[in-house]
C-alpha positions as CSV (number, residue, x, y, z in Angstrom):
1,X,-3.6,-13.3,-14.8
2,X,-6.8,-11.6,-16.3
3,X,-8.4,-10.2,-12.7
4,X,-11.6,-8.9,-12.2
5,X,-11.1,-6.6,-8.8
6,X,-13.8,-6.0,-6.3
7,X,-13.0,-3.1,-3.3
8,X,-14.5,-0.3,-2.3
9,X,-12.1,1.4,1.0
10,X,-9.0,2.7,1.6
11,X,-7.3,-1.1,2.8
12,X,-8.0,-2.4,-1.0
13,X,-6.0,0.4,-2.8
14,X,-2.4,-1.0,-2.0
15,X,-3.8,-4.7,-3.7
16,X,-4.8,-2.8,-6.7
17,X,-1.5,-1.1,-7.3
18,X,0.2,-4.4,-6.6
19,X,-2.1,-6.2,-9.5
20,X,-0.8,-3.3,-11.7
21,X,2.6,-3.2,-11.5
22,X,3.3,-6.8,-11.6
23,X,1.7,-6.9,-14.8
24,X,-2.0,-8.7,-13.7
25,X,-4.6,-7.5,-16.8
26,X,-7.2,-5.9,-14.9
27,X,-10.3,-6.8,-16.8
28,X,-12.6,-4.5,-14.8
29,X,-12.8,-2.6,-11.0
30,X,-15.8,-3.4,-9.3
31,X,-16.7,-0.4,-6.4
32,X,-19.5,1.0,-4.8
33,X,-21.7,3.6,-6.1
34,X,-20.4,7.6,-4.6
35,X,-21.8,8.2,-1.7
36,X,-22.4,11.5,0.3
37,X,-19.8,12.8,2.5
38,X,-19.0,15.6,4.7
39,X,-20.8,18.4,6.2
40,X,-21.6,19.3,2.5
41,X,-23.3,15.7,1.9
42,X,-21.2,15.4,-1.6
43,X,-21.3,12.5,-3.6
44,X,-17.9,11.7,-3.1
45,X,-15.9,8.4,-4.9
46,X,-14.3,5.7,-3.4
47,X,-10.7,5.1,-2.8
48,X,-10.8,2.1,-5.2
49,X,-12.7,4.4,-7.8
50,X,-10.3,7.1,-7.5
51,X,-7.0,4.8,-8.3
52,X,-8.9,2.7,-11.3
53,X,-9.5,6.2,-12.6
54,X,-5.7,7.2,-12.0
55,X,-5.0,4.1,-13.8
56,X,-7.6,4.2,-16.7
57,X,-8.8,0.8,-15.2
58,X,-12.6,-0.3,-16.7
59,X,-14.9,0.7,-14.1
60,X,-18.5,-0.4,-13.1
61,X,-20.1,0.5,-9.8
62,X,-23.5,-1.1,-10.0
63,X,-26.2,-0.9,-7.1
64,X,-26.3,-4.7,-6.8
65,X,-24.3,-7.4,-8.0
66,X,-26.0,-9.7,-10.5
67,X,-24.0,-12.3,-12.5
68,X,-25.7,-11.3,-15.7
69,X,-24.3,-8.2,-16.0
70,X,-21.0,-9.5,-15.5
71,X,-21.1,-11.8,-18.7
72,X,-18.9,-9.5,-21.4
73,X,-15.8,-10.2,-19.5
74,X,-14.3,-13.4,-18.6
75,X,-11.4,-13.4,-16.0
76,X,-9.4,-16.2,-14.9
77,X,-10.0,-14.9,-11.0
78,X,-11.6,-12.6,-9.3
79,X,-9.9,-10.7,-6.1
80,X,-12.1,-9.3,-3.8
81,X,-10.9,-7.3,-1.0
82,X,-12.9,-4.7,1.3
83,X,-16.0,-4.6,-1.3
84,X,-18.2,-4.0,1.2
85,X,-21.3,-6.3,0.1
86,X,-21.2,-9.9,0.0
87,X,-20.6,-11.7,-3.9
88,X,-23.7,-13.6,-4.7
89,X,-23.3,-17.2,-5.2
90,X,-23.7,-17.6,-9.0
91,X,-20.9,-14.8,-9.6
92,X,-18.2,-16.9,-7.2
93,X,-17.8,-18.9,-9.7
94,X,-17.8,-16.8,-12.7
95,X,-14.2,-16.2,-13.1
96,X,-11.7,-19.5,-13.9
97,X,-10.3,-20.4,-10.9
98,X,-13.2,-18.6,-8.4
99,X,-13.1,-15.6,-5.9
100,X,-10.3,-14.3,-3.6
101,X,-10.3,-12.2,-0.9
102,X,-7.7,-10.8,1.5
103,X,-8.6,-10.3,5.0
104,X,-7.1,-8.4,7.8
105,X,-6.9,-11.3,10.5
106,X,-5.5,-14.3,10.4
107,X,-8.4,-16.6,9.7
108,X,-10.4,-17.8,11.3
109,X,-10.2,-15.4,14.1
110,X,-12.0,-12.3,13.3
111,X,-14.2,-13.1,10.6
112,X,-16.6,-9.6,9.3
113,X,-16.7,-6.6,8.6
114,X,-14.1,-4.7,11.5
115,X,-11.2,-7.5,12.2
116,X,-8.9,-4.5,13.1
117,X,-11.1,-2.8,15.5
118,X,-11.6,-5.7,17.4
119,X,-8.4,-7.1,17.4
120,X,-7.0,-3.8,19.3
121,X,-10.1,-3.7,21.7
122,X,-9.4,-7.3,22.9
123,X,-5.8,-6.7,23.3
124,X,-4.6,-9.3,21.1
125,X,-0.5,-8.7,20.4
126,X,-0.6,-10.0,16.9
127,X,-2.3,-9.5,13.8
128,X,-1.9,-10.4,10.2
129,X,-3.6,-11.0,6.6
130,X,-5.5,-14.2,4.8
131,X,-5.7,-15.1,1.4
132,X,-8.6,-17.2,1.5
133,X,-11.3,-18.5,-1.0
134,X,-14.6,-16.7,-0.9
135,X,-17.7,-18.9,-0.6
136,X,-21.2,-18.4,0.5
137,X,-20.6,-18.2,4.1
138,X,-18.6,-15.2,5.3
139,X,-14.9,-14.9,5.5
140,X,-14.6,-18.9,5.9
141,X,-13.3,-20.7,2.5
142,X,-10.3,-22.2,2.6
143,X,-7.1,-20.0,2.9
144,X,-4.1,-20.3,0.6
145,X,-1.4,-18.4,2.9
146,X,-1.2,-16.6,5.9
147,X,1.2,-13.5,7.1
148,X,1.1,-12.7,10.7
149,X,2.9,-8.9,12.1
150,X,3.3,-7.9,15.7
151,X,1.2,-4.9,16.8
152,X,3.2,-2.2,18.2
153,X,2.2,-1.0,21.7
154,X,0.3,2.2,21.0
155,X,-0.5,1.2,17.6
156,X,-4.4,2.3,16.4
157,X,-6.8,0.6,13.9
158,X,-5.5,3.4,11.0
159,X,-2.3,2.5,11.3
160,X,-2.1,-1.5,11.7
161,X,-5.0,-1.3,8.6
162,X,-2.0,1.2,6.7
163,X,0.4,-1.7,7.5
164,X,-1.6,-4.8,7.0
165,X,-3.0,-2.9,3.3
166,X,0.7,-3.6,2.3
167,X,1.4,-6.9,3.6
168,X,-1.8,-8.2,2.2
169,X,-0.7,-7.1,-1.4
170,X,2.5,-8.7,-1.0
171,X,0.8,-11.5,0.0
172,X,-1.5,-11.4,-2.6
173,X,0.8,-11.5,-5.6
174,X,2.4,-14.2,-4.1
175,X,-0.8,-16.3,-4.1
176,X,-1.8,-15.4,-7.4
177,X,2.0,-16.9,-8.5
178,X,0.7,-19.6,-7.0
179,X,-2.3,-20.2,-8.4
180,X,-0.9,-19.2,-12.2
181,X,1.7,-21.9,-11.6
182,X,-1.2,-24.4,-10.3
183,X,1.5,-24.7,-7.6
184,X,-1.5,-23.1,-4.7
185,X,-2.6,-25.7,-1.9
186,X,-6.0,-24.8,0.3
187,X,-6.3,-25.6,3.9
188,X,-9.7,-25.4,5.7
189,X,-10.3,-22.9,8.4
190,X,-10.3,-25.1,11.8
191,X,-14.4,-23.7,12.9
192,X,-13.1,-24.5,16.7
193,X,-11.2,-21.7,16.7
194,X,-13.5,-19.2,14.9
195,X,-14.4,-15.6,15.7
196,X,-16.7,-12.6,14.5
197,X,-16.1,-9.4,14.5
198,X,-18.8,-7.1,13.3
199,X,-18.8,-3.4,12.5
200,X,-18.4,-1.1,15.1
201,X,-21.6,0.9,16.1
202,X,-21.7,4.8,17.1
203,X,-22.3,3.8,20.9
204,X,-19.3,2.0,21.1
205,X,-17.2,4.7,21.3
206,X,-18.7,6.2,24.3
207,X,-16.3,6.3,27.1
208,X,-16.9,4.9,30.5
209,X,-14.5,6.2,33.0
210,X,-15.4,3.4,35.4
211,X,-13.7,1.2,33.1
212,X,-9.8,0.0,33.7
213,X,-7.3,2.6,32.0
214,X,-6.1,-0.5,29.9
215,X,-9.4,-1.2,28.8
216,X,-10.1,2.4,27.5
217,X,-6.7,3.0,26.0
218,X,-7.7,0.3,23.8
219,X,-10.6,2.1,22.6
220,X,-9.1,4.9,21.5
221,X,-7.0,3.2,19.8
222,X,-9.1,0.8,18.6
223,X,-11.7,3.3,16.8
224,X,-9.5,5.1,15.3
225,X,-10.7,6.8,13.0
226,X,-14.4,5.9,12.9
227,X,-16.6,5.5,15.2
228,X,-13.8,7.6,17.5
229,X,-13.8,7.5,21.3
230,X,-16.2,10.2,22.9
231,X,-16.6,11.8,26.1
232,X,-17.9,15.2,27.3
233,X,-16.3,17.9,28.7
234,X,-18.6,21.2,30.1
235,X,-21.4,20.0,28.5
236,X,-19.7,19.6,25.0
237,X,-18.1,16.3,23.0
238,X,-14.5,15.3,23.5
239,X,-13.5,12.9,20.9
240,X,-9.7,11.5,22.4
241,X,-7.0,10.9,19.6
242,X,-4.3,9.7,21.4
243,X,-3.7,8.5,25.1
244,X,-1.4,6.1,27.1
245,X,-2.1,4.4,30.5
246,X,0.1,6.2,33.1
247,X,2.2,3.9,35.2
248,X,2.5,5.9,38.2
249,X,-0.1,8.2,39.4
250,X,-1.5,9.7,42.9
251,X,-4.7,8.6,42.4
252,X,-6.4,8.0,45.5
253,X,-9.1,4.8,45.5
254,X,-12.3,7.2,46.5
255,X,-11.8,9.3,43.1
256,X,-14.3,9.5,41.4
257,X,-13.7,8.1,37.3
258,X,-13.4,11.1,35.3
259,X,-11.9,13.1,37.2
260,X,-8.4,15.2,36.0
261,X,-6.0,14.6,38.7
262,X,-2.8,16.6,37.1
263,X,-2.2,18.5,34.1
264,X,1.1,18.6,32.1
265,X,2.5,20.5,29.0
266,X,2.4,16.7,27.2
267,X,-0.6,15.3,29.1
268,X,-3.7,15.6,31.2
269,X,-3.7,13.0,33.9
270,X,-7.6,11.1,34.1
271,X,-8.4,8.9,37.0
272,X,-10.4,5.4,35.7
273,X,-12.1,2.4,37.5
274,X,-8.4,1.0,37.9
275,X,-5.5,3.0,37.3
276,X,-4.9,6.6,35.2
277,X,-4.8,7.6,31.8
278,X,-3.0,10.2,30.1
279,X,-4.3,12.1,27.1
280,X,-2.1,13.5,25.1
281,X,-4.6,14.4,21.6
282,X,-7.9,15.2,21.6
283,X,-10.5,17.6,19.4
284,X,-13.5,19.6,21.2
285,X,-16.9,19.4,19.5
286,X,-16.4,21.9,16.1
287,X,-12.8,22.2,16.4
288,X,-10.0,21.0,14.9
289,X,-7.5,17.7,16.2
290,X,-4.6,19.1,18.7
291,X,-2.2,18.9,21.6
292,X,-3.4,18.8,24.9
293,X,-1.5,21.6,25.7
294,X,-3.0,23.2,22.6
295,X,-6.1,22.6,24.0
296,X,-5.0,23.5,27.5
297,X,-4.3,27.0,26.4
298,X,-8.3,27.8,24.9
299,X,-9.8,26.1,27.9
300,X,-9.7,26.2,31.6
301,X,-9.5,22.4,32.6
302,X,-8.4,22.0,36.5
303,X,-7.1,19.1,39.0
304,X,-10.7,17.9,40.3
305,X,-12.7,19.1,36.8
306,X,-14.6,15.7,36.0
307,X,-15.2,14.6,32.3
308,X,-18.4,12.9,31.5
């Protein structure tokens, strides 16, 4: 099919590729202008930028979307998939046969901008990926196929996105086989059963230690890598990397949350609200990610030290 390809991050890459090596005509790649990264504040280009320039792909990254702009080309579909901005309603229906997105929940749960995130912070067991029709309200057109994955117990938002990047382009081509072959039926999201799931502030990877050690061992995992889960230790951030709930501990029920109640060569015991957690990565403000017992070796943490 002749595609016109909106996407800005990382998840949309692994759709691109798949457009391209089952033969799809890419028309043109929408992105999003560089933006300024790093501690050096360079303009840096997105994922989706950097493979349509691997690929020699047409390439427009306009400041806003205006369906005038778009007139040289005529697609017969447009595939839009972690773009970033919402597609005004006069350019949904510039290409053939409309606008299609792939989203990283199975619809209509987890509708927005951070699906994964909030998937892994309400302990849901399974995910999955949507191809969907866009329309003027957010991430609820009517869906053309669904593909649903387990998530694996320790599993964090980078790696289920990593996983659900590829199903969704799998997924993808197989729609768009559909479609070609006027073979595709639509089904309407059931609105009973909807969900939202907005971005993911700074705050909300502040640690509370009064929480449950299930609760925050979802948090890690779940903002992973951005906004990252944060406490403080001496005075100075801790951002944690990688922690499990301990089964077994000695924790005693007049602890006070926060504090380290053992240290191992593989993990540093923490006391919560209910029950212990173990942390097994973690990076100190300036530093690098490492070990614990990396970490344990530059800094004199205790039994009965407290982290903030």
């Amino acid at each position: 099919m002749q595609v016109a390809f909106f996407g800005t991050s990382e998840f949309a890459v692994a759709s691109l590729e798949a457009l391209i090596s089952h033969r799809h005509t890419l028309q043109l790649c929408v992105t999003q202008p560089d933006r300024p990264q790093g501690r050096g504040r360079r303009l840096m280009p997105s994922p989706v930028k950097a493979a349509a320039l691997r690929h020699g792909l047409p390439l427009q990254q306009p400041e806003a979307l205006r369906a005038e702009d778009f007139n040289a080309w005529h697609p017969e579909i447009g595939i839009v998939i972690a773009y970033g901005r919402l597609i005004p309603l006069d350019l949904l229906a510039w290409p053939t046969h409309g606008m299609v997105g792939v989203h990283p929940s199975l619809l209509p749960r987890y509708r927005g901008a951070a699906p994964i995130p909030w998937a892994l912070l309400n302990g849901e067991t399974t995910s999955g990926v949507t191809i969907f029709r866009l329309t003027e309200r957010l991430d609820a057109g009517e869906m053309l196929l669904q593909r649903s994955v387990a998530i694996a117990p320790r599993e964090n938002a980078e790696q289920l996105a990593r996983r659900l990047a590829q199903l969704g382009a799998q997924a993808l081509v197989e729609g768009l086989e559909a479609i070609a072959a006027g073979r595709a039926s639509w089904s309407p999201q059931d609105e009973s059963r909807a969900s939202v799931a907005p971005k993911l502030t700074k705050a909300q990877g502040r640690i509370d230690w009064r929480q449950p050690a299930a609760v925050i061992e979802r948090l890690v995992r779940a903002t992973v890598p951005w906004p990252a889960a944060r406490c403080r230790w001496q005075g100075h951030e801790l951002t944690l990397w990688d922690v499990s709930v301990r089964e077994t501990s000695e924790r005693r029920e007049e602890t006070v949350p926060g504090t380290v109640l053992q240290m191992e060569e593989r993990a540093v015991t923490v006391a919560t609200g209910d029950g212990a957690l173990d942390l097994h990565e973690v990076q100190p403000a300036g530093r690098r990610r490492m070990t614990i017992g990396e970490f344990l070796a530059g800094h004199a943490m205790k039994p009965g030290a407290r982290l903030e």
